[in-house]
VOGU-3710 file (C-alpha; in Angstrom, 3 decimals, decimal comma):
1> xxxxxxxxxx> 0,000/0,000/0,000  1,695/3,429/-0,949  2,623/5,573/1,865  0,656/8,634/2,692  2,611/12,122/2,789  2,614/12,005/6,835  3,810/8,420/6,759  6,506/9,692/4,189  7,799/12,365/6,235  8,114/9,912/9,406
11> xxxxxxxxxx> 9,782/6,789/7,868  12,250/8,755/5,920  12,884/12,254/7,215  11,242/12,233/10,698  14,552/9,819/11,996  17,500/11,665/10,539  20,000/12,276/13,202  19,766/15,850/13,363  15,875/15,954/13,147  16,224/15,010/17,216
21> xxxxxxxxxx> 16,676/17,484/19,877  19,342/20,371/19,101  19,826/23,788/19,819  16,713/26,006/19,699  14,324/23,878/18,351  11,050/23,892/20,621  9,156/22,077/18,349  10,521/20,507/14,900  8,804/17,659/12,642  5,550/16,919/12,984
31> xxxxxxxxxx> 3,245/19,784/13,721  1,757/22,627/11,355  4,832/24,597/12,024  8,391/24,502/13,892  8,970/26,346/17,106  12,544/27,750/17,064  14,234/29,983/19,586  17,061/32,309/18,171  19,900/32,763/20,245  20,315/35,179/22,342
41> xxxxxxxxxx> 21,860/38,228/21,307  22,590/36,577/17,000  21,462/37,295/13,897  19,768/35,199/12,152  20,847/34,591/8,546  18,481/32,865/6,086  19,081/31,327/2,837  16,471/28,780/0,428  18,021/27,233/-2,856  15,990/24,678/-5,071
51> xxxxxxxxxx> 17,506/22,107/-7,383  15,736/20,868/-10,109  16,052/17,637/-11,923  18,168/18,654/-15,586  18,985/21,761/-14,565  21,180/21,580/-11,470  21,983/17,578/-11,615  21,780/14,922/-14,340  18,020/13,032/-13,655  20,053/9,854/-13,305
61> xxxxxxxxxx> 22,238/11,017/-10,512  21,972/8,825/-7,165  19,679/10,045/-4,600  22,169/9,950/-1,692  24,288/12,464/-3,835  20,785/14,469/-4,519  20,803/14,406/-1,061  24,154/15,765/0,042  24,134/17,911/-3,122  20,509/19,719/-1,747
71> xxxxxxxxxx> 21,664/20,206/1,628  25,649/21,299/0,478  24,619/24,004/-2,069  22,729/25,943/1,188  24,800/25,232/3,978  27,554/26,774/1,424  25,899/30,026/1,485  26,272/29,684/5,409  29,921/29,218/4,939  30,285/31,777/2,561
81> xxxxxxxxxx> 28,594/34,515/5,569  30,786/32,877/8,352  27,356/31,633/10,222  26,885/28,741/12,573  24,523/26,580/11,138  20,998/26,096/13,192  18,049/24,202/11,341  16,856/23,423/8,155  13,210/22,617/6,011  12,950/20,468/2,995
91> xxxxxxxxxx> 10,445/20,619/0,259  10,536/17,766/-1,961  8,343/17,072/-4,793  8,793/13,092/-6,086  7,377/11,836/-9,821  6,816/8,734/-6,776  7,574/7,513/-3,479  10,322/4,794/-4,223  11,077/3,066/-0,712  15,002/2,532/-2,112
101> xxxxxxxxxx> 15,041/6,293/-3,273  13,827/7,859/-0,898  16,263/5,914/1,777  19,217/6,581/0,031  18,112/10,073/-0,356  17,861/10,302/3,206  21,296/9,044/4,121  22,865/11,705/1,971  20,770/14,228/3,853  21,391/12,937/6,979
111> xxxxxxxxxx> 24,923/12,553/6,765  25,928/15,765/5,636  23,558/16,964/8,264  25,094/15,179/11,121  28,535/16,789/9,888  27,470/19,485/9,780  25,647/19,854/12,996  21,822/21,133/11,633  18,743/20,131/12,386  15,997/19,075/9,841
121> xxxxxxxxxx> 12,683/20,602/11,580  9,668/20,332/8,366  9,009/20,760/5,613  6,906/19,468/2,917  6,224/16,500/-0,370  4,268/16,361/-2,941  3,853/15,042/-6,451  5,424/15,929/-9,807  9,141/16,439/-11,469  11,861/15,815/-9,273
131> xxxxxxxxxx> 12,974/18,653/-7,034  14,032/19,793/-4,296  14,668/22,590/-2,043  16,115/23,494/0,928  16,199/26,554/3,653  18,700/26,906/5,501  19,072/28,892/8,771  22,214/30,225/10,824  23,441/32,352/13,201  25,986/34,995/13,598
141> xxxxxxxxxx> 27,432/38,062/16,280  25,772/40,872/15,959  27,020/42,640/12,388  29,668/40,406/12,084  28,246/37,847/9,326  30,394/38,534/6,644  28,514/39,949/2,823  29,501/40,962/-0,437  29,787/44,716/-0,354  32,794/45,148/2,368
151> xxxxxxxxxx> 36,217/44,440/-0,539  38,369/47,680/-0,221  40,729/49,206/-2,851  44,252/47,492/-1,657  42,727/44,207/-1,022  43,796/40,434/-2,554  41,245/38,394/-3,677  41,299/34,257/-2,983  39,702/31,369/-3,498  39,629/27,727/-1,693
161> xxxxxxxxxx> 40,134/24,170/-2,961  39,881/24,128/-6,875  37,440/25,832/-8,946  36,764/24,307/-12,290  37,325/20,351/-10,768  33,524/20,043/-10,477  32,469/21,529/-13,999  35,112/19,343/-14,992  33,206/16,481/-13,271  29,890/17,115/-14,630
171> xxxxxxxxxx> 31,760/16,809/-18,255  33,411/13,475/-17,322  29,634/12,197/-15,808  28,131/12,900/-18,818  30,383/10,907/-21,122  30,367/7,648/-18,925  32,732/8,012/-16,361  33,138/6,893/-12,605  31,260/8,290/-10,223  34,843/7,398/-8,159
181> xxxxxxxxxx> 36,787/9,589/-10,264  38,224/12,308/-7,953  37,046/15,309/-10,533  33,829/13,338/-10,770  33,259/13,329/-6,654  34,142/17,086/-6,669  30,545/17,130/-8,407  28,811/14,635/-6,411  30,054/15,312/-3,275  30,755/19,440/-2,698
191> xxxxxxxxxx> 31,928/19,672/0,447  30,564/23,692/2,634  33,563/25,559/3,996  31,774/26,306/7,201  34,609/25,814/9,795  36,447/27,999/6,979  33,994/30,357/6,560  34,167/30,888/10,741  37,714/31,507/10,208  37,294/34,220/8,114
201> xxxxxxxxxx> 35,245/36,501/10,408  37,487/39,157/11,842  39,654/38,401/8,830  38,061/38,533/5,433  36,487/41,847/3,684  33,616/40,153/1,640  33,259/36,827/0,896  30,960/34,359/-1,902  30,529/30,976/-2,600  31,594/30,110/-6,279
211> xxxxxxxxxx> 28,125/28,250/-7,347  28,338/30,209/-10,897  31,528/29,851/-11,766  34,296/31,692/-9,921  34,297/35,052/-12,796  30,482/35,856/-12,235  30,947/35,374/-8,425  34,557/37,478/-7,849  32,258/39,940/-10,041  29,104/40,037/-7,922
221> xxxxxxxxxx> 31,626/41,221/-4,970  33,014/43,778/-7,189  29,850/45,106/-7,849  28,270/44,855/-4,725  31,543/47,188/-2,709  31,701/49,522/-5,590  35,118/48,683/-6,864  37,133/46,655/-9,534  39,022/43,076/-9,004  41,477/41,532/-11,164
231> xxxxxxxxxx> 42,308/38,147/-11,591  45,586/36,908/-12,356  45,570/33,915/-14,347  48,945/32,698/-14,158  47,855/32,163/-9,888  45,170/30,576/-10,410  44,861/26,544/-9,080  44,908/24,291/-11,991  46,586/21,255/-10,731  44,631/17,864/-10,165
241> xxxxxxxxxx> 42,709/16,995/-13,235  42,778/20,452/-14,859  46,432/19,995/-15,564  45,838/17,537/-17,800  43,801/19,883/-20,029  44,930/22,642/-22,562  45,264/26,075/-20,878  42,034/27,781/-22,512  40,223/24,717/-21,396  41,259/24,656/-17,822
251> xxxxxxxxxx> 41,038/28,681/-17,481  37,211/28,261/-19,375  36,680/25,476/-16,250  38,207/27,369/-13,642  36,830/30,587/-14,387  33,321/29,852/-15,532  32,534/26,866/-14,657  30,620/26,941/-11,463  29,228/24,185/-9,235  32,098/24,333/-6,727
261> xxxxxxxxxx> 31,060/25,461/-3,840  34,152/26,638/-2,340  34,686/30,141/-0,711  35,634/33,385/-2,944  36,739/36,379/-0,523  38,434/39,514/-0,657  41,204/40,431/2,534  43,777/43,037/2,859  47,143/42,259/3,134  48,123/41,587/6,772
271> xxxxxxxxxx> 45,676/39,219/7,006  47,187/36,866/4,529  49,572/35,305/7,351  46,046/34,569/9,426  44,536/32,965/6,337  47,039/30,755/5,323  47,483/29,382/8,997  43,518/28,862/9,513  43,051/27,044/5,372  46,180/25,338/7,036
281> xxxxxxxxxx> 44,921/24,132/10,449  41,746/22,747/8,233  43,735/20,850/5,386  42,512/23,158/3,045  43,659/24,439/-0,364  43,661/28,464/-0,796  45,634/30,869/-2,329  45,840/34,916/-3,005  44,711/35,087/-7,212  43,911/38,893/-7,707
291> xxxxxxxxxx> 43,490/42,107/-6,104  40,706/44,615/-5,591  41,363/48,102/-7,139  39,701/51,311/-7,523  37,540/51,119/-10,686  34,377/48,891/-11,508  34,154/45,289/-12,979  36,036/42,128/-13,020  38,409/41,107/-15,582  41,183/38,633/-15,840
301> xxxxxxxxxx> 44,255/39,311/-18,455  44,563/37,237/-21,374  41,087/34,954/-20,640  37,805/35,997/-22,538  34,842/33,875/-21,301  32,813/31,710/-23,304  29,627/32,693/-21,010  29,606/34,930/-17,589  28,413/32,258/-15,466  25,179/30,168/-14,704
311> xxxxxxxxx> 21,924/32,492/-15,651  18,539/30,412/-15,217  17,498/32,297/-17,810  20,475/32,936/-19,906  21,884/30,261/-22,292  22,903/27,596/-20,291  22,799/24,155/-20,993  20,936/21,869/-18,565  22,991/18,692/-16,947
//
């Protein structure tokens, strides 16, 4: 006998391990709303992203990388502000309620959400094309979350891990290859910056999450503080499978090819010692790849972009 949408909710979702008691949560799963208390004395920083089946993941993609995927894309934005994460609400609509889907799905979720230490307290399900979406909630010290609009004249610009891998992934998915592949699992598996992202605060100017390809997002902090960054191409990271690729290729990847998920910020100078130990404590690639001057705009020497980034309704292609 299918399962109804309540009995859905409380097979699948209702047991994740951080759907049980955690911090602020009066009241999560199972009523007409959740009952959360804000900490005392925080912000509290909001974000909702939805991922749709053929636009933001191939259809045949496995549900416990759905899963992870849904949850990683938001709790990025977290990172990218420097906020603890809190809770979280799913809305999933299902073409059906698969028992094996739907399982796997959750494990993905529920992993990442353990990790991560957020709570899943409602949401919703319903019928139709596969998507999902997620809001995320967080919390920060008063004014200190950190935003877009705070890059100064004077300041570098630098990026974690390595941009492009994951576009690169996508390609290599799409033409047959392992899912074990390691430019494949930068795709599958993105992995939120938050400790990083914590690290920053006190530290960084302005910070993004590359999730349209490192160009457009560099550029929506340039525009955003009123100023001009440059990218210097000859810094950027293109070792691990990018290195295998000619130049224009890898620069096209790096630079425009979204779906990363790591951490694009702007600091000034004496901070750079700070940076490097914290991406150190944290086994975690970054490096210094531009600069913020006075001016408008975002341009790299020597690279002109096939496309500006993701735009839903732009010419993109879907996965």
């Amino acid at each position: 006998m299918p399962l109804s949408e309540f009995q859905l909710i409380a097979r699948y979702f209702g047991a994740l391990p951080a759907a049980g008691p955690a911090e602020g949560v009066v009241l999560g799963i199972g009523d007409d709303a959740a009952i959360l208390r804000v900490p005392s004395g925080e912000d509290l920083l909001v974000s909702i992203d939805t991922l749709v089946a053929g636009v933001h993941f191939p259809p045949s993609l496995s549900p416990r990388a759905i899963g992870h995927r849904a949850l990683a894309v938001n709790l990025s934005d977290l990172a990218a502000m420097g906020a603890r994460p809190l809770w979280f609400t799913l809305a999933i609509t299902l073409p059906e309620a698969d028992p094996r889907w739907l399982a796997d799905f959750a494990e993905g979720l529920g992993e990442l959400a353990s990790r991560a230490g957020i709570a899943l307290v409602g949401g919703d399900t319903t019928r139709g094309p596969l998507s999902v979406t997620i809001q995320v909630h967080g919390a920060a010290a008063p004014g200190a979350a950190l935003r877009r609009d705070g890059a100064r004249p004077g300041d570098e610009l630098w990026v974690t891990g390595r941009p492009g891998l994951a576009a690169l992934g996508l390609r290599l998915l799409q033409s047959g290859a392992e899912a074990e592949d390691p430019a494949c699992a930068a795709f599958l598996w993105p992995e939120p910056r938050i400790a990083f992202g914590l690290a920053l605060l006190g530290l960084a100017s302005a910070a993004i999450d590359v999730s349209d390809g490192l160009l457009a997002d560099a550029g929506h902090i340039a525009e955003r503080s009123g100023c001009g960054i440059e990218i210097d191409a000859a810094l950027l990271p293109l070792e691990a499978g990018l290195a295998s690729l000619p130049r224009d290729e890898a620069l096209e990847l790096c630079l425009g090819g979204g779906d990363d998920y790591e951490l694009c910020f702007t600091a000034p100078p004496s901070a750079a010692a700070d940076i490097s130990a914290a991406a150190g404590r944290l086994g975690l690639p970054c490096r210094r790849i531009g600069r913020v001057h006075a001016g408008e705009g975002i341009r790299c020497p020597g690279f002109s972009p096939a496309h500006a980034g993701f735009q839903h309704f732009g010419a993109n292609t879907d996965a």
